[in-house]
Every structure is written in C-alpha cells, then in structure tokens.
C-alpha positions in Angstrom: -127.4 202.9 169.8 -127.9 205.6 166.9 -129.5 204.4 164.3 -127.7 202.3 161.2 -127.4 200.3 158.5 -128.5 197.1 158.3 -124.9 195.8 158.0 -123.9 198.3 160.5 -126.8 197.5 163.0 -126.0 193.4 162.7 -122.7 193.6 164.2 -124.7 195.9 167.1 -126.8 193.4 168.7 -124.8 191.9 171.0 -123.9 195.6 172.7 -127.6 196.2 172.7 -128.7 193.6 175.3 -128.3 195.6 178.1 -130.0 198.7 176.7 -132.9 196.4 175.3 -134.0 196.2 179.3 -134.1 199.7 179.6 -136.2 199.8 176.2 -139.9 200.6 176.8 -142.3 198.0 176.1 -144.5 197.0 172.6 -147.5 195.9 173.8 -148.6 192.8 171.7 -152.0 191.0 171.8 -153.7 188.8 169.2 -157.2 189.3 168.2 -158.7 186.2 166.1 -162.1 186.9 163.9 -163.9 183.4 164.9 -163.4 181.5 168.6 -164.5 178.6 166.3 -164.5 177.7 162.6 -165.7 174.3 160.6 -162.9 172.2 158.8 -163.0 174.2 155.3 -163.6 177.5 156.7 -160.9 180.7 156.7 -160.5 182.9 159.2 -158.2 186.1 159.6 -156.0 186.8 163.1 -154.7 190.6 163.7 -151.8 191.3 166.0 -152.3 194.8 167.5 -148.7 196.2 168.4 -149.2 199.2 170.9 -145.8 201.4 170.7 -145.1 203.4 173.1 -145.2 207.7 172.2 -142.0 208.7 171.1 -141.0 205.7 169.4 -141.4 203.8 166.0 -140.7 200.3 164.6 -139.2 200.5 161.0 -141.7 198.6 158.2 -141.1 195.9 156.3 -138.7 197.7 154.1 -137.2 200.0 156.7 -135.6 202.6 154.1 -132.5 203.4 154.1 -131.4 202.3 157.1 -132.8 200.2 160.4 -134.2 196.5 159.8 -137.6 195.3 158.5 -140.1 194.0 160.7 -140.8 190.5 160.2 -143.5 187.6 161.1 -143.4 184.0 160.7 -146.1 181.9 161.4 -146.2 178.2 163.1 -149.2 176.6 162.6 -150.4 172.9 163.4 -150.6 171.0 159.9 -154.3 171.3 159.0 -154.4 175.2 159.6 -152.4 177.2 156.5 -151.2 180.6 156.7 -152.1 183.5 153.8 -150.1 186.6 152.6 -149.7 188.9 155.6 -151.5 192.6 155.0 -149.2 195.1 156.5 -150.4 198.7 157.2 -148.9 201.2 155.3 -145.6 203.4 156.9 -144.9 207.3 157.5 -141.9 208.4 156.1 -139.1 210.4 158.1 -136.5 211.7 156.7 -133.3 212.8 159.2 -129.7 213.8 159.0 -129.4 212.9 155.3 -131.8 209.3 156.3 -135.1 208.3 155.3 -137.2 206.1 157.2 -140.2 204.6 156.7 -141.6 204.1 160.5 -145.1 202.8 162.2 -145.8 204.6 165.1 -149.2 204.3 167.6 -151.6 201.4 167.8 -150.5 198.8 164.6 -152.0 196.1 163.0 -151.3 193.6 161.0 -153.8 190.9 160.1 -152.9 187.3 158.3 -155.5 185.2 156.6 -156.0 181.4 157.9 -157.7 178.6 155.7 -158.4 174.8 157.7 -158.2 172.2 155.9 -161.3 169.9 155.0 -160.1 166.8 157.2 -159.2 169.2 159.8 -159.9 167.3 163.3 -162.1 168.9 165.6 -160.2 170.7 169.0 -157.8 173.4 169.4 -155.5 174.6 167.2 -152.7 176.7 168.6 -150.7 178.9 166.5 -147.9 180.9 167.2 -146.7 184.2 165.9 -142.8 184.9 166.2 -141.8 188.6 165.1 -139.0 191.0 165.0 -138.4 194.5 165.1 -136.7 197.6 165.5 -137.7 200.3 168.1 -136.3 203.3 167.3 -136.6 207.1 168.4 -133.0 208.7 169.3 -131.9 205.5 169.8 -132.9 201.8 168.0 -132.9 198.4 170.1 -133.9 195.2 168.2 -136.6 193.1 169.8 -138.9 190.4 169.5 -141.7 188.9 170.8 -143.9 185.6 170.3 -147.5 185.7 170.7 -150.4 182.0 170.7 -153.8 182.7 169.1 -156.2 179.5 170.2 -158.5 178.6 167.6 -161.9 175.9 168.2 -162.0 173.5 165.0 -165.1 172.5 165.5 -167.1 169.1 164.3 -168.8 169.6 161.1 -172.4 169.2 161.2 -174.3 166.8 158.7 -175.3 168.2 156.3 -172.9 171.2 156.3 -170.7 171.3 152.8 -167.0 171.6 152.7 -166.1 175.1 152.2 -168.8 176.2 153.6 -167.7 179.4 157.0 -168.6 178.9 160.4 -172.1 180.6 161.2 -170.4 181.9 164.2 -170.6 185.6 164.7 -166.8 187.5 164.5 -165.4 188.3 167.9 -166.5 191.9 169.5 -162.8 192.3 169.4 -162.7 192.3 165.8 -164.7 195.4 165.2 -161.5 197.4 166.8 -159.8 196.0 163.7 -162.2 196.8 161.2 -162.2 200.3 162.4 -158.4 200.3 161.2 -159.1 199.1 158.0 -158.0 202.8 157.2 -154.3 202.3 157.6 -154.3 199.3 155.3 -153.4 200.0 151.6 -156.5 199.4 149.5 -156.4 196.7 146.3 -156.6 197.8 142.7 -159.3 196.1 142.4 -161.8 198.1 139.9 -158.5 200.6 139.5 -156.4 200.1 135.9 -152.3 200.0 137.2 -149.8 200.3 134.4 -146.4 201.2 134.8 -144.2 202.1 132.0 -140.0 202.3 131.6 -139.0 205.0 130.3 -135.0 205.6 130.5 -134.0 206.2 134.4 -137.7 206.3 135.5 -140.6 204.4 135.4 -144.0 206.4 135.0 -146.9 204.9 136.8 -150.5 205.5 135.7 -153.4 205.0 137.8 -156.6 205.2 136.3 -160.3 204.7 137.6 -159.2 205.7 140.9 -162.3 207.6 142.3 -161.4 210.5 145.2 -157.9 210.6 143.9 -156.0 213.8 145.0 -155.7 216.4 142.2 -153.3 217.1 139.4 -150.2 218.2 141.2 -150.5 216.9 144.6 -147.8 215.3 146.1 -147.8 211.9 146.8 -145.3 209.4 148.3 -144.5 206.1 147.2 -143.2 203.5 149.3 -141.5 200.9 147.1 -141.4 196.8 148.2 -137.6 196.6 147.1 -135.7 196.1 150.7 -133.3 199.2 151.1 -135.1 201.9 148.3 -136.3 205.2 149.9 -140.3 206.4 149.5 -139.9 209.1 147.4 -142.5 212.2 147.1 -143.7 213.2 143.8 -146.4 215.0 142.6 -149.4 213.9 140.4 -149.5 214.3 136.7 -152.8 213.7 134.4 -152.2 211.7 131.3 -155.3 210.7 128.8 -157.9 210.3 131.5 -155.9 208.9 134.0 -153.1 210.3 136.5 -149.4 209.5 136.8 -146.5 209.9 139.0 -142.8 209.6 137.8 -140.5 207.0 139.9 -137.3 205.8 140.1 -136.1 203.0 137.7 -134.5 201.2 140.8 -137.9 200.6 142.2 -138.8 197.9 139.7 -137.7 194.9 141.2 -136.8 191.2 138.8 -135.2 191.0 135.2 -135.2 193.9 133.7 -138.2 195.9 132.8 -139.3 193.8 136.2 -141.8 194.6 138.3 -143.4 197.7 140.6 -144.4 196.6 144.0 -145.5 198.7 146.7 -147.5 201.3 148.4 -148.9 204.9 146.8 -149.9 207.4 149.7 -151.8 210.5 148.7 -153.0 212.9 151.2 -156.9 214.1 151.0 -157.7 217.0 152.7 -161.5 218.4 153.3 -162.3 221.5 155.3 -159.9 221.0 158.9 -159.8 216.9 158.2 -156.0 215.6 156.8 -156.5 212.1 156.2 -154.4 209.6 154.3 -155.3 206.9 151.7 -153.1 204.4 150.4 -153.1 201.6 147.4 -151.7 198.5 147.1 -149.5 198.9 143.6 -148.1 195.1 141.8 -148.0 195.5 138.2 -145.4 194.2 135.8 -143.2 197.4 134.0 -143.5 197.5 129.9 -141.0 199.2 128.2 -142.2 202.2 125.7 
C-alpha cells in the first residue's frame, strides 16, 4: 500500500493483513530505570523501537498524511502513568507530501510515580502501541510490550516520598546517551508567541547556542494533520523569532502553540540537531 490519508489509510487495513507478514520487523524491548522502587518513589520506563533501514514510523502527528504513533499504558492501580516524552521527527517531504518520520533506534520514555500504600511485589505493566511503517509502501502494526517492576517494603524509618537508593539499571545509560533526540524544556528560555493577522511570530529568547540570525529552522507543530514548516530565524530586541502559520495555534482563538523547534548547529565537519519543547499560550498584538 502507497502511502495515504488518514481517512484514506482507515478503509486500507483490512487489505493490508497479508502484506503486514511480509513487513520487516520493529524490534521492541523495554528498559525500566530501577529493578526496585519504595512505595512513594517514581521511576521512568523507555521503550527502545529498532526499525529496520529503509523504513520509518510516522510521529505522533504524522503530517500530512500516514497515522500517529500511539501508546497507552495499563498499569496495576497503585502505579500511575506521567506525560510520555517523545523524540523529536525528521521531516520528508515527497510527491507534493510532507512527513514527519522516526527512523533508526527510537525511544520513548514515560514517567511512573507508586503510590504511598503501594504493597510490596511485582507490578506488571503493559505498554500497547500503534504505528505506521512506511518506506515505498506503509503497513499499520502494533505491538504490546510488560515491564516488571519490584515494589519493595519500605524500611523504618524511610519517609514517604522518599526514591529507592537503588542504583539505575546499566541499561539505562543507553537511554541517557539519547537524551539528544529528546526536545529540550524552556526551562530558563523566555517563549512568547504573538498573532499577528495569518501568522503567529514566535520569540525565543535566553536560548544559549541558538543558531544565527537567518538560519533555517523547522517547526513541527502538535496540531494532528499541520505540516513542519521551515523558516528561517529573525532577531527581534535581544531575542530571535521565527514566523509561523496561524493554523498552528491550536484552542479558541488566539489559542495556543504547541510543539517542537528544530535548528540545525553545525561546527567544523559535525551536523548535529537540537530541538525545544515550545507550549505557550498566543497574545494578540
């Protein structure tokens, strides 16, 4: 199957069974950060997705065509799921499509908290998720995935809230060393995004290492169906700026700007890629 539109791709699933066993195979492991952790402790799991060369899945908005990605949690009653961090996409742009596509070794990492009267044993949780392989051809699959966790007894003594001494797994290092294909927060960085007509002008300011005035940069917006766009930088009083699409605010109108800013760094031979986390609400000039 070519690739489609969502609407377009729905009605496809049934005619894709047969191809999906001839699809090649997304590898799909779970690393947890802790083997054990006290009632009141948090913990993070990471599901490393391995696709094969040649192929991509689409992201969690997929563009303008293809089908998010998705992941839903089930979790035993004293264990609670937080906001999943995606990594950020590549966008590919093909006969008049654009795509936003992760490709190579993924991950995607969820934060866990236990609850105080959490009983000690094991707690099993299970990670369902979707996708949609693509590379001249797209095939819809999914795949479910356990992740054992100890809840250990909590020692006298020991405080509510207070982590599990328990070193992180050596596993988890392999997950740390992605921590590059994660958008960064705003945190220290000043967001503000501002209507203005069509567009909405988004000012970033603090940002240390940002590319220069006139780079081009791509924005991936949250809003399910929008396109990444790729615009260059602009400076504005102290800060810099890139000009986006009003449809890219999301809510009642001004709404809000969700998504991901990708600016390219280069230094001597090196190309790498940083990205930042963008939620801010939209003010109106």
């Amino acid at each position: 199957m070519t690739r489609c539109g969502a609407l377009a791709c729905a009605f496809a699933f049934a005619a894709m069974r047969g191809a999906s066993a001839q699809a090649p195979e997304v590898r799909v492991a779970a690393v947890s950060e802790f083997g054990e952790v006290a009632p009141g402790g948090a913990f993070r799991v990471a599901l490393r997705l391995n696709v094969p060369e040649g192929w991509g899945i689409d992201w969690i908005n997929p563009g303008t065509t293809g089908l998010p990605i998705t992941l839903a949690w089930r979790t035993p009653a004293a264990v609670s799921a937080g906001a999943i961090r995606w990594p950020f996409p590549e966008r590919r742009e093909a006969d008049g499509e654009v795509t936003h596509v992760l490709r190579g070794t993924v991950y995607v990492v969820t934060p866990f908290g236990v609850a105080n009267d959490a009983r000690p044993g094991t707690a099993e949780l299970r990670a369902e998720l979707t996708w949609l392989l693509c590379s001249t051809n797209c095939i819809r699959q999914q795949r479910s995935v356990s992740v054992p966790v100890w809840i250990e007894r909590k020692p006298s003594g020991r405080s509510p809230g207070t982590a599990s001494p328990v070193a992180p797994s050596p596993a988890w290092s392999q997950v740390e060393a992605a921590a590059g294909s994660f958008p960064a927060s705003a945190e220290g960085i000043t967001l503000r995004a501002v209507a203005a007509g069509d567009s909405v002008r988004l000012e970033i300011a603090g940002l240390t290492g940002a590319p220069p005035a006139g780079s081009l940069v791509i924005f991936f917006p949250a809003v399910t169906g929008r396109a990444a766009v790729v615009a260059p930088l602009r400076r504005v009083a102290g800060a810099v700026a890139v000009t986006l699409p009003a449809t890219f605010a999301a809510g009642a109108s001004p709404g809000r700007l969700t998504g991901v800013l990708v600016g390219v760094l280069v230094h001597g031979a090196a190309v790498t890629s940083r990205a930042l986390a963008v939620d801010v609400p939209v003010a109106v000039r």
